[in-house]
C-alpha positions in Angstrom: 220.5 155.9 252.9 222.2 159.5 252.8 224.6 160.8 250.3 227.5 163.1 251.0 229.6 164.5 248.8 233.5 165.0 249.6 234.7 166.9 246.7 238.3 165.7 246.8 241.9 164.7 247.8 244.8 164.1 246.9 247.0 160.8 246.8 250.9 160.5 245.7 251.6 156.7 244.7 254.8 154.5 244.1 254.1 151.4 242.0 256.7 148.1 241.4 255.3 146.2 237.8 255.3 143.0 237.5 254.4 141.2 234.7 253.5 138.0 233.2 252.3 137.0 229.5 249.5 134.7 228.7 251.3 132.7 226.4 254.9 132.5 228.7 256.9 134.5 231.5 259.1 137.2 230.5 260.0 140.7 231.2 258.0 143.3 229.5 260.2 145.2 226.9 258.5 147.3 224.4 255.2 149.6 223.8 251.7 148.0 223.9 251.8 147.4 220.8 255.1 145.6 220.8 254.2 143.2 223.6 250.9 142.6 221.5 251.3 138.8 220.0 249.2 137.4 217.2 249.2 133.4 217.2 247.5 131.4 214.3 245.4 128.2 215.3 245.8 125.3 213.7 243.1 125.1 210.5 241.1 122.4 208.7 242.1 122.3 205.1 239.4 125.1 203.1 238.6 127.1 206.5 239.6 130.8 206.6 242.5 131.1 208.9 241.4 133.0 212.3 244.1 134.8 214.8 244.0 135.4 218.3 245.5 138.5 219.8 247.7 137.7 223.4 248.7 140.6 225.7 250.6 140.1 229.2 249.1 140.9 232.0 250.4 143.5 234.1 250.4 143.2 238.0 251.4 146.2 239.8 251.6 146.7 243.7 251.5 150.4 245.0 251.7 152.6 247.9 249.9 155.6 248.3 252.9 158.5 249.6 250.6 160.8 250.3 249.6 159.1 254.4 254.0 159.3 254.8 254.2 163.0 253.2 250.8 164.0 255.3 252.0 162.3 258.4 255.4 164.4 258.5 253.6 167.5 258.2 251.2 167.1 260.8 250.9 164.8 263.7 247.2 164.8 263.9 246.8 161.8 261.5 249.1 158.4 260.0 248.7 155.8 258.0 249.7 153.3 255.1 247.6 152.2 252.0 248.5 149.3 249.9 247.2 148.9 246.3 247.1 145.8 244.2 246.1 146.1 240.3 245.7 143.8 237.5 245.6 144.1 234.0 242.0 142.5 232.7 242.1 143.6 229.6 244.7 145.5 227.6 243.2 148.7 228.9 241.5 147.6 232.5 242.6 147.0 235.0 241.0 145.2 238.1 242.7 146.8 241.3 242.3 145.8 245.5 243.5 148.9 247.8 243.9 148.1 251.5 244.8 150.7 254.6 245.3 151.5 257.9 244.6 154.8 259.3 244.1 157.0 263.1 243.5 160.5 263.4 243.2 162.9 266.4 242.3 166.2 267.0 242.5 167.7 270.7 239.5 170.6 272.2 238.9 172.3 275.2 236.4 169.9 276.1 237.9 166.7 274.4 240.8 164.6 273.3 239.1 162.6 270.2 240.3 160.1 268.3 239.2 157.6 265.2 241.6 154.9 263.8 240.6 152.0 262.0 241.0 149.6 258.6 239.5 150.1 254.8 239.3 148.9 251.5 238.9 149.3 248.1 237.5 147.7 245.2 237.2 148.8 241.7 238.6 149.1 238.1 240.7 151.6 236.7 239.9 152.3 233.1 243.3 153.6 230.4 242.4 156.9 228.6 245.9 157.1 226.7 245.8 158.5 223.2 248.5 156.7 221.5 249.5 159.7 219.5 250.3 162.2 222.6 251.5 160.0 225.3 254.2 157.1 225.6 252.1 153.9 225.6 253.8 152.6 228.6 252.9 155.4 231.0 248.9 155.8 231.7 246.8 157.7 232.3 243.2 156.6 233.7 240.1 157.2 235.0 238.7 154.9 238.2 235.9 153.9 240.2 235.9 152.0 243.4 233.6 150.9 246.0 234.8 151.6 249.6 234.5 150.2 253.3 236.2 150.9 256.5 235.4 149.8 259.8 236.9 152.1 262.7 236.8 152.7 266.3 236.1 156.7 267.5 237.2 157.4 270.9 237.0 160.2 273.0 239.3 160.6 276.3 239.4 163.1 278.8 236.1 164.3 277.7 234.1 167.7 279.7 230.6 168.4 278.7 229.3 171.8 280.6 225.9 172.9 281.0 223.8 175.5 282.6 221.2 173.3 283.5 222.3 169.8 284.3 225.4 168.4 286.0 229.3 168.9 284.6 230.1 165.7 283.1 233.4 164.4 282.7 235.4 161.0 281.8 238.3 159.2 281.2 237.6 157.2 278.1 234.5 156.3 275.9 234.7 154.4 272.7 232.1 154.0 269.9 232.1 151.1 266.7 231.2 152.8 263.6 231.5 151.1 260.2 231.6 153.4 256.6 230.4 152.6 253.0 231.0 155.2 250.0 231.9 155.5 246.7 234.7 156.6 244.7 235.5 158.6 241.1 239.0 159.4 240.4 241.4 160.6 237.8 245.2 160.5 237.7 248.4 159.5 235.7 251.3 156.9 236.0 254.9 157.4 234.8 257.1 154.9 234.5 260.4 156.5 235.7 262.8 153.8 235.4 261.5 150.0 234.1 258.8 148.9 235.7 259.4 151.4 238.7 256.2 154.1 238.6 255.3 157.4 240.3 251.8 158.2 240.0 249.6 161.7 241.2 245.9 161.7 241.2 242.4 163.2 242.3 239.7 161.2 243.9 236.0 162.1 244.3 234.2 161.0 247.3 230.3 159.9 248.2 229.5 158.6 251.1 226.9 156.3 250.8 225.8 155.3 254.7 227.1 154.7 258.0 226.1 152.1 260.7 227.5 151.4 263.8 227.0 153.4 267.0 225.0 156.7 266.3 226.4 158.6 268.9 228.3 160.3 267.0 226.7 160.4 263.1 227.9 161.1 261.3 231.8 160.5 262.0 234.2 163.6 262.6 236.6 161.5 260.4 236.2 158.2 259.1 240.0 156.1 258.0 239.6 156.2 254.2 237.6 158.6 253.6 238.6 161.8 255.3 236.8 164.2 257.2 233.0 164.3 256.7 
């Protein structure tokens, strides 16, 4: 197992909230604390009387802007990412990202090219400090586990030597699959209810890669970037 570190990039997301309460449905209105609701159980004659504190859960899907705003400024590399999170506790939430991503890059002595599908799994943790920022916009610090498994291709291809044959082709393709790790930080603000723009950083570690080892590591991997 080999670590690499890819200090950072960049992502630009759009979020639509949805939410639903524990004890009914209905819209969100409110601060946190606002949409907190205390219930009391029903008691035995003599015992204390205990509460329960109910939140809503918050269920938000995303898109990450950056691929769209990336793609129009180069045509070397597209994509989409989808993000799904979910409010586990009042300030975690559990969140699912899913994408689709090519990239090529053209040489003298090749046309190469690597497209393929990740995810993402992890938990996004709300940093807020009640006093300095509005309770319904967040700010957070994440972790996720990552996996992509992608096709790298290279077409057109011309290897010269001075000692063996010229070699050149039409089309080879290689299977390569990708595990690393993720740290981020970033922000949400809710610019209209329940609509959300959100900018953040995310710290990259590739773990391993299996698959072909032709060429190991990857010149870019869908997800993850350039290594």
């Amino acid at each position: 197992m080999s670590f690499q570190l890819k200090i950072f990039n960049w992502f630009f997301s759009f979020l639509l909230l949805i939410s639903s309460s524990v004890l009914a449905q209905e819209n969100v209105a409110g601060t946190d604390e606002d949409r907190l609701k205390k219930s009391e159980e029903p008691i035995q004659k003599g015992e204390p009387k205990k509460q329960k504190v109910f939140f809503e859960h918050d269920l938000k899907f995303g898109w990450d802007m950056s691929n769209l705003i990336i793609g129009a400024l180069s045509s070397s590399r597209t994509g989409i990412d989808f993000s799904v999170d979910y409010s586990l506790k009042k300030d975690l939430y559990g969140i699912i990202e899913v994408g689709t991503n090519s990239y090529n890059e053209t040489s003298d002595e090749m046309d190469y090219i690597s497209e393929g599908t990740y995810f993402r799994l992890g938990a996004d943790f709300k940093m807020n400090k009640k006093d300095l920022y509005p309770s319904r916009d967040i700010f957070y610090l994440g972790l996720r586990y990552a996996f992509a498994s992608f096709e790298q291709r290279l077409e057109n291809y011309r290897i010269n030597s001075d000692y063996w044959p010229n070699t050149s082709g039409d089309n080879i393709s290689f299977n390569s699959q990708a595990h690393w790790a993720e740290a981020m930080a970033g922000f949400k603000v809710e610019i209209i209810k329940n609509i959300y723009l959100g900018l953040g950083l995310r710290f990259k570690f590739m773990i391993v890669q299996t698959g072909d080892k032709t060429l190991k590591p990857a010149p870019y991997i869908p997800g993850f970037g350039k290594s």
